[in-house]
N, CA, C and O atoms as CSV, one atom per row, in Angstrom:
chain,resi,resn,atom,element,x,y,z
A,1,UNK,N,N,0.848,-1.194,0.000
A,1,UNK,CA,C,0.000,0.000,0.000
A,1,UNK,C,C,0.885,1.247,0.000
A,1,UNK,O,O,2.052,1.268,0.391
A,2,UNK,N,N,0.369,2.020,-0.362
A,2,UNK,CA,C,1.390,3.366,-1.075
A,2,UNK,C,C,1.170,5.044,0.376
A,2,UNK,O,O,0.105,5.433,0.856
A,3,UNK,N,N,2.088,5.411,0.556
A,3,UNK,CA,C,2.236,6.369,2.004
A,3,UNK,C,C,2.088,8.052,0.717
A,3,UNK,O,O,2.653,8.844,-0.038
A,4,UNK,N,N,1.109,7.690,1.231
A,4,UNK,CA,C,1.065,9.493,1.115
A,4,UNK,C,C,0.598,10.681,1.754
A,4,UNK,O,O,-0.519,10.894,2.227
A,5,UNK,N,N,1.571,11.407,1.707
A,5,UNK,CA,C,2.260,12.939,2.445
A,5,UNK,C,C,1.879,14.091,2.150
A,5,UNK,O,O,2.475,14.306,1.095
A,6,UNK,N,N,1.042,15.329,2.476
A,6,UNK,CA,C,1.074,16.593,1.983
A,6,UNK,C,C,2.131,17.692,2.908
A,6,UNK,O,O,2.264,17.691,4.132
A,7,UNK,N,N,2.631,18.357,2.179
A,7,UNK,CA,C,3.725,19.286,2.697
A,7,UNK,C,C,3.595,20.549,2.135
A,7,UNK,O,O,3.351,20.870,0.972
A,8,UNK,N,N,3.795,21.228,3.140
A,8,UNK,CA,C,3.604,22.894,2.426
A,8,UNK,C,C,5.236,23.210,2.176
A,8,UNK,O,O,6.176,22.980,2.936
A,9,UNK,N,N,5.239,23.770,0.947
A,9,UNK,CA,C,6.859,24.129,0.665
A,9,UNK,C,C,7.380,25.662,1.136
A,9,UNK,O,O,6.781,26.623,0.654
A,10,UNK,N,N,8.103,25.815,1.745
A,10,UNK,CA,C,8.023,27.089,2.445
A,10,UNK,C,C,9.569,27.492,2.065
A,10,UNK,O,O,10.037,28.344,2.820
A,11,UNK,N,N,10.471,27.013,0.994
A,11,UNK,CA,C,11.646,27.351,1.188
A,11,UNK,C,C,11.437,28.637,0.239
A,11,UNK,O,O,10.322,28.770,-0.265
A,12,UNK,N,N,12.530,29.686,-0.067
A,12,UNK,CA,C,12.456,30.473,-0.610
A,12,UNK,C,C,12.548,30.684,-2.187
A,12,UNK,O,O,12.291,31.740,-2.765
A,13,UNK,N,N,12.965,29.473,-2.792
A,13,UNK,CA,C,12.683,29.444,-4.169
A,13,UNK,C,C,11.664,28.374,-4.601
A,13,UNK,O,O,11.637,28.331,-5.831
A,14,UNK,N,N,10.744,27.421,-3.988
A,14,UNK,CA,C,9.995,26.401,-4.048
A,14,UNK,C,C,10.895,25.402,-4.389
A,14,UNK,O,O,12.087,25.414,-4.082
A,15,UNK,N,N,10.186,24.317,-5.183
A,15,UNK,CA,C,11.120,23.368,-6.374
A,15,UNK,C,C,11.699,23.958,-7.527
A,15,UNK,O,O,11.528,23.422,-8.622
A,16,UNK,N,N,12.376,25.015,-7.408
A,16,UNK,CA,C,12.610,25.571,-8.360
A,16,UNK,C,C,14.058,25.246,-8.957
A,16,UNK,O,O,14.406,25.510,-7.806
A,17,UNK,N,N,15.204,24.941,-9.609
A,17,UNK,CA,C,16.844,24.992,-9.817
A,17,UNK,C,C,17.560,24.183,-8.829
A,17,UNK,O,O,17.792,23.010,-9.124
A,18,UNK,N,N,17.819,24.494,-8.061
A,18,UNK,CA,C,18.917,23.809,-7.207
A,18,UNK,C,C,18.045,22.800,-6.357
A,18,UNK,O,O,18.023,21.571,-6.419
A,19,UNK,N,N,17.261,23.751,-5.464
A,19,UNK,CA,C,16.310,22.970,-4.512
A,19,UNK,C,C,15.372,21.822,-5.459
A,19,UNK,O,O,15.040,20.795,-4.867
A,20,UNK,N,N,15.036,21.953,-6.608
A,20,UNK,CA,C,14.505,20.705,-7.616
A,20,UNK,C,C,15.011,19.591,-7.335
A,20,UNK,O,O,14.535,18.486,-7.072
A,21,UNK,N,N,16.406,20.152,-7.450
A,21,UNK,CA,C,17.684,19.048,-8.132
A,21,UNK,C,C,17.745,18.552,-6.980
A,21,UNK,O,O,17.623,17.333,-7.095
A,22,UNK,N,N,17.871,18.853,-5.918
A,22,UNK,CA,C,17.970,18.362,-4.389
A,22,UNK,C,C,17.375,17.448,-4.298
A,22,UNK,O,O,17.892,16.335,-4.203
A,23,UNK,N,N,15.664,17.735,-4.303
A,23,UNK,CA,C,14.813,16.574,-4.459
A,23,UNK,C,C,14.792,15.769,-4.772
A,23,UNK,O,O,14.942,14.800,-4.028
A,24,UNK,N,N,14.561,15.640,-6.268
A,24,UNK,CA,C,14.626,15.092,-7.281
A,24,UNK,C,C,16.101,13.749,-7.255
A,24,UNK,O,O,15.907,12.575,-7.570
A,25,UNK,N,N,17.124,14.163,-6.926
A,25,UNK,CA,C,18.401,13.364,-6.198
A,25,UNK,C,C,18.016,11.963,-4.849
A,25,UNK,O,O,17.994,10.751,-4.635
A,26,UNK,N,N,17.859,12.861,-4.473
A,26,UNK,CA,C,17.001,12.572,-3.090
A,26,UNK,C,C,15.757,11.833,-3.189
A,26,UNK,O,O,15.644,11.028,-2.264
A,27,UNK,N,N,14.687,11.842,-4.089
A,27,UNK,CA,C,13.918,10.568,-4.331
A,27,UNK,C,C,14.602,9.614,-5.091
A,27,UNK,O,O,14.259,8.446,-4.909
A,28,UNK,N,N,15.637,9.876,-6.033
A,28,UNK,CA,C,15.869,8.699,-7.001
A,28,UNK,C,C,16.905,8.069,-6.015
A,28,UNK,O,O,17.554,7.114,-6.443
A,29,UNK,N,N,17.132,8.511,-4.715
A,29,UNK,CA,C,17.834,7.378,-3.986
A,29,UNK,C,C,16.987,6.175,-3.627
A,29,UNK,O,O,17.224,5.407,-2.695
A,30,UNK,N,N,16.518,6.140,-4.019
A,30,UNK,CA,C,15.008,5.064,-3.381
A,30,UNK,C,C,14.661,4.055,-4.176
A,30,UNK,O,O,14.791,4.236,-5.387
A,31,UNK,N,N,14.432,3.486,-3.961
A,31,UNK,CA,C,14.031,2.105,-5.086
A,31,UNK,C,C,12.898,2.365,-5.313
A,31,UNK,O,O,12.792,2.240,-6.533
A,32,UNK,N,N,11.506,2.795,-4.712
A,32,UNK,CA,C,10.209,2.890,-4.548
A,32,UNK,C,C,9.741,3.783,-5.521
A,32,UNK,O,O,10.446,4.767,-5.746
A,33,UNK,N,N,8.239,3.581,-6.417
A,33,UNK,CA,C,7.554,4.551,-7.496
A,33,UNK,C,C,7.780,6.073,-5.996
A,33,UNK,O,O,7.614,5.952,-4.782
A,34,UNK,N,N,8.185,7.302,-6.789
A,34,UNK,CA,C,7.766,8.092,-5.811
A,34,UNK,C,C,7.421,9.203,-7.237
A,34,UNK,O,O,8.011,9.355,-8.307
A,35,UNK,N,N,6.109,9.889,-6.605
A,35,UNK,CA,C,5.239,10.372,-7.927
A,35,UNK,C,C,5.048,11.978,-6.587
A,35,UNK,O,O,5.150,11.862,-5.365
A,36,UNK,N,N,4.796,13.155,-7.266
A,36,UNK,CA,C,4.737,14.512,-6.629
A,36,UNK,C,C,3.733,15.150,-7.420
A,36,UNK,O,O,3.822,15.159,-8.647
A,37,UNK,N,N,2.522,15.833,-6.640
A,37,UNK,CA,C,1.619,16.889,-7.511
A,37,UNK,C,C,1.541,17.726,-6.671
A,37,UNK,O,O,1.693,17.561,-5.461
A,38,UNK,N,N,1.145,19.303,-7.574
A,38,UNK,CA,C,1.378,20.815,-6.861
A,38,UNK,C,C,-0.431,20.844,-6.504
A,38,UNK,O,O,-1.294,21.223,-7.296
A,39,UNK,N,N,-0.609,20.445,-5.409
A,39,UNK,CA,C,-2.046,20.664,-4.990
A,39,UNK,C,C,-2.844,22.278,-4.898
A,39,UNK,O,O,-4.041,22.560,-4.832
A,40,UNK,N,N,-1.843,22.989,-4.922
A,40,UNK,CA,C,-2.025,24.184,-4.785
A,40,UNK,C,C,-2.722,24.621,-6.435
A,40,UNK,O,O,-3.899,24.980,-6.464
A,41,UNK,N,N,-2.014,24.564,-7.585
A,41,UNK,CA,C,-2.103,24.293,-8.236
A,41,UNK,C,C,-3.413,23.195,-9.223
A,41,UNK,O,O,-3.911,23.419,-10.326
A,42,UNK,N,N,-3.592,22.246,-8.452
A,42,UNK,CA,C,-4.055,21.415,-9.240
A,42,UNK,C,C,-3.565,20.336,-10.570
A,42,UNK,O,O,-3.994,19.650,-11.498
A,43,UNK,N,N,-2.589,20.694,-10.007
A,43,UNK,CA,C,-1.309,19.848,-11.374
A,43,UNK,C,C,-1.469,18.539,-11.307
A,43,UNK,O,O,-1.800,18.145,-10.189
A,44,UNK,N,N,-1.278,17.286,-12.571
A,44,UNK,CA,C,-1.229,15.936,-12.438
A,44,UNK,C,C,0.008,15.770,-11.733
A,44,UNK,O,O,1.025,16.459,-11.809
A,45,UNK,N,N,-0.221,14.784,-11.056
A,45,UNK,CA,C,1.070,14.142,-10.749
A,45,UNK,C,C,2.421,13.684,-11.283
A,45,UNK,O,O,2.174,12.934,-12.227
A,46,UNK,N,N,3.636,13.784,-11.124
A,46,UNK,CA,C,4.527,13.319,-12.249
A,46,UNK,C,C,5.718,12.412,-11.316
A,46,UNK,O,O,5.649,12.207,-10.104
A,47,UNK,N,N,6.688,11.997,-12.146
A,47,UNK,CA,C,7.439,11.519,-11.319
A,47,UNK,C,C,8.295,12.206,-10.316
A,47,UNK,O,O,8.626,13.347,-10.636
A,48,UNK,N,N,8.698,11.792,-9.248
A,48,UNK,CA,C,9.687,13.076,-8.362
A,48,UNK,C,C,11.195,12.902,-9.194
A,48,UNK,O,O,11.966,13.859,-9.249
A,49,UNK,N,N,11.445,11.905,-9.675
A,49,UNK,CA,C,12.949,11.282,-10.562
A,49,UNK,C,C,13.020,11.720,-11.426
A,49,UNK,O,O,13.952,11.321,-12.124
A,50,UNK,N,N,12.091,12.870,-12.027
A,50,UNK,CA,C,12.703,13.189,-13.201
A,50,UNK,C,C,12.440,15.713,-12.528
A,50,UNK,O,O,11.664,16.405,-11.869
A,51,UNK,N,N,13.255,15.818,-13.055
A,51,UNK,CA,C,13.803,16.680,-12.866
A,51,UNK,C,C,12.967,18.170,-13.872
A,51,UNK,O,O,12.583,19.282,-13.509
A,52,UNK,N,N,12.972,17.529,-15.095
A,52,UNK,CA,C,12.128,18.371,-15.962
A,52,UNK,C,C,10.176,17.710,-15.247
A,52,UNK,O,O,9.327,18.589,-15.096
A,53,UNK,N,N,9.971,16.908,-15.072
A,53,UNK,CA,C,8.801,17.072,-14.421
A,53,UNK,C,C,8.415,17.582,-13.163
A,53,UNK,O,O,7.295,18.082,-13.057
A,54,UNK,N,N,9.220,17.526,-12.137
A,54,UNK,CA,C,9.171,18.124,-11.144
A,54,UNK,C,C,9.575,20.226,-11.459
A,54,UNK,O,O,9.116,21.250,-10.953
A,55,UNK,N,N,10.405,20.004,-12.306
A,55,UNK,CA,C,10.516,22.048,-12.537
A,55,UNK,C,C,9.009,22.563,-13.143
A,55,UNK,O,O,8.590,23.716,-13.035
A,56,UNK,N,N,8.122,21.169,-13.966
A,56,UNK,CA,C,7.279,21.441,-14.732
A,56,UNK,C,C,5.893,21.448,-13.249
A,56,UNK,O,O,4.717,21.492,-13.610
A,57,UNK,N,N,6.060,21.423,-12.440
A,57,UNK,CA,C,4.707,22.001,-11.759
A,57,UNK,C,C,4.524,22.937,-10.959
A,57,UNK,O,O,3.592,22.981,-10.156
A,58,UNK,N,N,5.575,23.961,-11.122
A,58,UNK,CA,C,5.677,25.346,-10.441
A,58,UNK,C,C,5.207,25.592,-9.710
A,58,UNK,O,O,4.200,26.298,-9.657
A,59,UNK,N,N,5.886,24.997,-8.731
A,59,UNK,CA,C,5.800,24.104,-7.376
A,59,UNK,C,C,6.570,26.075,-6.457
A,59,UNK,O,O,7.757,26.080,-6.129
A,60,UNK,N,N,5.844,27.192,-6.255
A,60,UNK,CA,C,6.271,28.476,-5.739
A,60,UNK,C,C,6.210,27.959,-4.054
A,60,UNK,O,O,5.669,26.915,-3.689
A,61,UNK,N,N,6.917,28.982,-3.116
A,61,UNK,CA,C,7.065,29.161,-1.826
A,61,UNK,C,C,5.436,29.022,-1.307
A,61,UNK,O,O,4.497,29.645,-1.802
A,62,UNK,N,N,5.367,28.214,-0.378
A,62,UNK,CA,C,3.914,28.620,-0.124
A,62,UNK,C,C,2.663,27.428,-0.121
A,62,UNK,O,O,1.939,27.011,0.783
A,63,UNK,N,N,2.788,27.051,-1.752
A,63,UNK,CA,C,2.901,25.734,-2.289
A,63,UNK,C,C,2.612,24.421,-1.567
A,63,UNK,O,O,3.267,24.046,-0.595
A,64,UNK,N,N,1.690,23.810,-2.046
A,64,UNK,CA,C,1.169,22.422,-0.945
A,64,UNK,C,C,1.158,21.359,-2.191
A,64,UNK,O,O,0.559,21.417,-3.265
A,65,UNK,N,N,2.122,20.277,-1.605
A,65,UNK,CA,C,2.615,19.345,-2.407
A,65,UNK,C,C,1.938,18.122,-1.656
A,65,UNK,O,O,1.933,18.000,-0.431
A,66,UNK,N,N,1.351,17.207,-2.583
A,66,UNK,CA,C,1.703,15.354,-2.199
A,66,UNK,C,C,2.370,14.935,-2.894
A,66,UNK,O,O,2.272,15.027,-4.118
A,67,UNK,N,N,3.584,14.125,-2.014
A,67,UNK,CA,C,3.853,12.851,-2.661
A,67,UNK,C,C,3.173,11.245,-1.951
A,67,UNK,O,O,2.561,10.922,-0.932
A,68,UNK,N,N,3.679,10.600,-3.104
A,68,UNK,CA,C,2.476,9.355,-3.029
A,68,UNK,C,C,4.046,8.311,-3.513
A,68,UNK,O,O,4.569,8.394,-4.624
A,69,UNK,N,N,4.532,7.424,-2.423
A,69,UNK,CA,C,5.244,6.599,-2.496
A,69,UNK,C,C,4.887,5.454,-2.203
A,69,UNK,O,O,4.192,5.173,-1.227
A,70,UNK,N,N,5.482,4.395,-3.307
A,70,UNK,CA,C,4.841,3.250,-3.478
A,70,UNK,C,C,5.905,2.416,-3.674
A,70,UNK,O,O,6.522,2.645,-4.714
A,71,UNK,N,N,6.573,0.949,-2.568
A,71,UNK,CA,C,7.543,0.384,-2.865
A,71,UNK,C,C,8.291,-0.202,-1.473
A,71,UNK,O,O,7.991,0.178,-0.341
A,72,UNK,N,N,9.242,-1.124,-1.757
A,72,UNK,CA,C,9.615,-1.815,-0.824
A,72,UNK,C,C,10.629,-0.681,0.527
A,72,UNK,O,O,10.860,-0.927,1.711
A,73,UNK,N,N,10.902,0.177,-0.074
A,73,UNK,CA,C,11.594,1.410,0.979
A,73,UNK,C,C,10.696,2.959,1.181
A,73,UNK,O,O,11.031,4.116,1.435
A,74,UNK,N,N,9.341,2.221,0.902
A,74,UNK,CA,C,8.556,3.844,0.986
A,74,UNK,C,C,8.627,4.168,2.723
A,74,UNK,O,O,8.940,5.333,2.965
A,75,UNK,N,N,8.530,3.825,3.200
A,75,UNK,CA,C,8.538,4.393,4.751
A,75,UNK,C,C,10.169,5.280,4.887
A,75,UNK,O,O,10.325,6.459,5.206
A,76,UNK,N,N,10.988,4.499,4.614
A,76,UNK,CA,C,12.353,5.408,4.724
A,76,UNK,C,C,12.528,6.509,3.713
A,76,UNK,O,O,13.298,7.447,3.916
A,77,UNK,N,N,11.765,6.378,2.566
A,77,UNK,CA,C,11.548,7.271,1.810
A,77,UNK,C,C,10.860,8.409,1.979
A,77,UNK,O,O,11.504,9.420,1.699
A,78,UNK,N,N,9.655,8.589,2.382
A,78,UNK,CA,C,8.919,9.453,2.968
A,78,UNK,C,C,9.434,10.105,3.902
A,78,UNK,O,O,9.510,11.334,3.930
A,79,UNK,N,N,9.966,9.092,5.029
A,79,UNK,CA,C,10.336,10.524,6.199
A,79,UNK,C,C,11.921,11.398,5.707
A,79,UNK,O,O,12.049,12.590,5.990
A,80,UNK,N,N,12.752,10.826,5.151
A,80,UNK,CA,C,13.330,11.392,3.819
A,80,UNK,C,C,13.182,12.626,3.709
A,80,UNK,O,O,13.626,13.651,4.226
A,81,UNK,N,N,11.932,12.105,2.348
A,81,UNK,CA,C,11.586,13.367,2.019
A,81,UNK,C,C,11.027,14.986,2.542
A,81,UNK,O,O,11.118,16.186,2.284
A,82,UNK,N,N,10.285,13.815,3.625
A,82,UNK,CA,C,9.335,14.875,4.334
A,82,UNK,C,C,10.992,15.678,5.336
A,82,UNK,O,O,11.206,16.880,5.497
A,83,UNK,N,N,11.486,15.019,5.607
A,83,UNK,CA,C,12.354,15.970,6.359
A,83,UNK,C,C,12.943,17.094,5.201
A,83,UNK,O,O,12.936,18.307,5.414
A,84,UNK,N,N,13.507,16.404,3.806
A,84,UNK,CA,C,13.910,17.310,3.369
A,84,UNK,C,C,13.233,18.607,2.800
A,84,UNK,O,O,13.679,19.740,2.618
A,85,UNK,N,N,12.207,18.141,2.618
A,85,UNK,CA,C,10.680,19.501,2.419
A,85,UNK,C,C,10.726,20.606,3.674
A,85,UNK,O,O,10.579,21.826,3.593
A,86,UNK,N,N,10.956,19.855,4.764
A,86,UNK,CA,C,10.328,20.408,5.573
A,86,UNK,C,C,11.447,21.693,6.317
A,86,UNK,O,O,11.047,22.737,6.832
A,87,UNK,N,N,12.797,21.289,6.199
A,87,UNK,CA,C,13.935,21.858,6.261
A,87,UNK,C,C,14.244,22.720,5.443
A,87,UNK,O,O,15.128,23.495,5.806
A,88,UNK,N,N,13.615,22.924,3.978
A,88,UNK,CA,C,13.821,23.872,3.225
A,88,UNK,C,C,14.563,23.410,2.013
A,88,UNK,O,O,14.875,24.346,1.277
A,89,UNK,N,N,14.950,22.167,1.582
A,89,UNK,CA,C,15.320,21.853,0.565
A,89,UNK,C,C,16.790,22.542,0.480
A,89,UNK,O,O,17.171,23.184,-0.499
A,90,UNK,N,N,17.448,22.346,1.485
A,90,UNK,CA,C,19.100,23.246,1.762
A,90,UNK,C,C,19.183,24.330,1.309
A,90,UNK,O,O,20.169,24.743,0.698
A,91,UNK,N,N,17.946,25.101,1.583
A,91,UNK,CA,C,17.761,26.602,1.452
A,91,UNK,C,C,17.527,27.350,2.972
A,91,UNK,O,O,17.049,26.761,3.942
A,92,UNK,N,N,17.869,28.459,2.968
A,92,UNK,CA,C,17.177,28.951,4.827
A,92,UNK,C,C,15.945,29.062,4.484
A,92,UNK,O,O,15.412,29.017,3.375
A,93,UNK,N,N,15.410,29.253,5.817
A,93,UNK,CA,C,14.035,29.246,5.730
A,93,UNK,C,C,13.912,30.553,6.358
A,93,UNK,O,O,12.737,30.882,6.526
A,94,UNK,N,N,14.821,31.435,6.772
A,94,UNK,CA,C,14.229,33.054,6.842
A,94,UNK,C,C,13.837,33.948,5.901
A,94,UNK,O,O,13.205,34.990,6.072
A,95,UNK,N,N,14.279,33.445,4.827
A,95,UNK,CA,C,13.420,34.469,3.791
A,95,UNK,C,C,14.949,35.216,3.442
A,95,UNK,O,O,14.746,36.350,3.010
A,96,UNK,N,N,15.784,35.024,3.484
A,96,UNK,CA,C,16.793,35.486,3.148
A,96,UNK,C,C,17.489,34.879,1.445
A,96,UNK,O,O,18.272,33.991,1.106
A,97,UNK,N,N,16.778,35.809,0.818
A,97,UNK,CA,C,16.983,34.927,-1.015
A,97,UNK,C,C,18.534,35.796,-1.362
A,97,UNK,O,O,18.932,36.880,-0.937
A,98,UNK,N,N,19.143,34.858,-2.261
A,98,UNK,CA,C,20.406,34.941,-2.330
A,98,UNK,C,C,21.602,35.537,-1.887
A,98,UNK,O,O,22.549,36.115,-2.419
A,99,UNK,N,N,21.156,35.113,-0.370
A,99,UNK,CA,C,22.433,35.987,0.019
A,99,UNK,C,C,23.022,34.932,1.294
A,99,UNK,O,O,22.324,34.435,2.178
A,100,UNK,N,N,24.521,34.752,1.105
A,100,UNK,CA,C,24.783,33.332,2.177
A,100,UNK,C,C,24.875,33.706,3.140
A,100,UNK,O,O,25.152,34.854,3.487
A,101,UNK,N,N,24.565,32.422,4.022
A,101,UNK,CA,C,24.168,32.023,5.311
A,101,UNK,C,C,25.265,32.648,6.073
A,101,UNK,O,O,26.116,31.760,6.119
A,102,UNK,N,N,25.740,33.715,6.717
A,102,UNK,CA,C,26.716,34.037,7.764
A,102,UNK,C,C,26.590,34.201,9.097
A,102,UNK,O,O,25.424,34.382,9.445
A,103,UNK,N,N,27.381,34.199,9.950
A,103,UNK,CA,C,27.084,34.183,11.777
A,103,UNK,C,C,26.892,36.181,11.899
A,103,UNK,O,O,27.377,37.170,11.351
A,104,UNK,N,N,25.874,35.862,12.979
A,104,UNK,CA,C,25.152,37.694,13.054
A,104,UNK,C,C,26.789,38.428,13.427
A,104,UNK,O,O,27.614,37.881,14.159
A,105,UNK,N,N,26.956,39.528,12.856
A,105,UNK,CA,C,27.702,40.332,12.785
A,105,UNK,C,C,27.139,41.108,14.433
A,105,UNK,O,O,28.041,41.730,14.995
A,106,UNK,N,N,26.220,41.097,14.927
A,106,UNK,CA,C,25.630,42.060,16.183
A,106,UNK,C,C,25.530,43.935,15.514
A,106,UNK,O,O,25.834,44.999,16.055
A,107,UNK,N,N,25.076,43.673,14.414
A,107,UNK,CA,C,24.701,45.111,13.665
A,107,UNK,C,C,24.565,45.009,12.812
A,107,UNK,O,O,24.277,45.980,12.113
């Protein structure tokens, strides 16, 4: 039976370039069908393993995603993922868009 997850994407570029590719990496470690739709949206579902389908559901900050994993490692897969959604896709999650991560200066 197949585990499926809704997650709100809150990082600062969505699935967009890098953070895609993150994903997208990151499910094809898995042996298991793992399939992603932009609920927000209303988008079909596509595969999370492919990279041009996942950029293709403009998947923005904000954004409420399922994935629907199906397979002999879906449980390790899911919390996986869900951690990596939920962390920001190795983006900050302050809202701080392109500018790197440094220790507070105190001014």
């Amino acid at each position: 039976m197949a585990t499926e997850l809704e997650l709100d994407v809150r990082n600062p570029s969505g699935l967009h370039a890098r953070p895609a590719a993150v994903f997208v990496k990151a499910a094809a470690g898995f042996a298991s069908d793992v399939r992603v739709a932009n609920l927000t949206t209303g988008s079909r579902e596509v595969t999370a393993k492919s990279i041009i389908g996942v950029l293709g559901l403009g998947v923005q900050p904000g954004h409420r995603i399922r994935l629907r994993i199906d397979g002999a490692d879906e449980g390790p897969a899911a919390e996986a993922l869900r951690l990596l959604v939920e962390s920001g896709l190795e983006e900050p999650l302050d809202g701080a868009r392109g500018e790197a991560a440094s220790p507070a200066t105190g001014g």
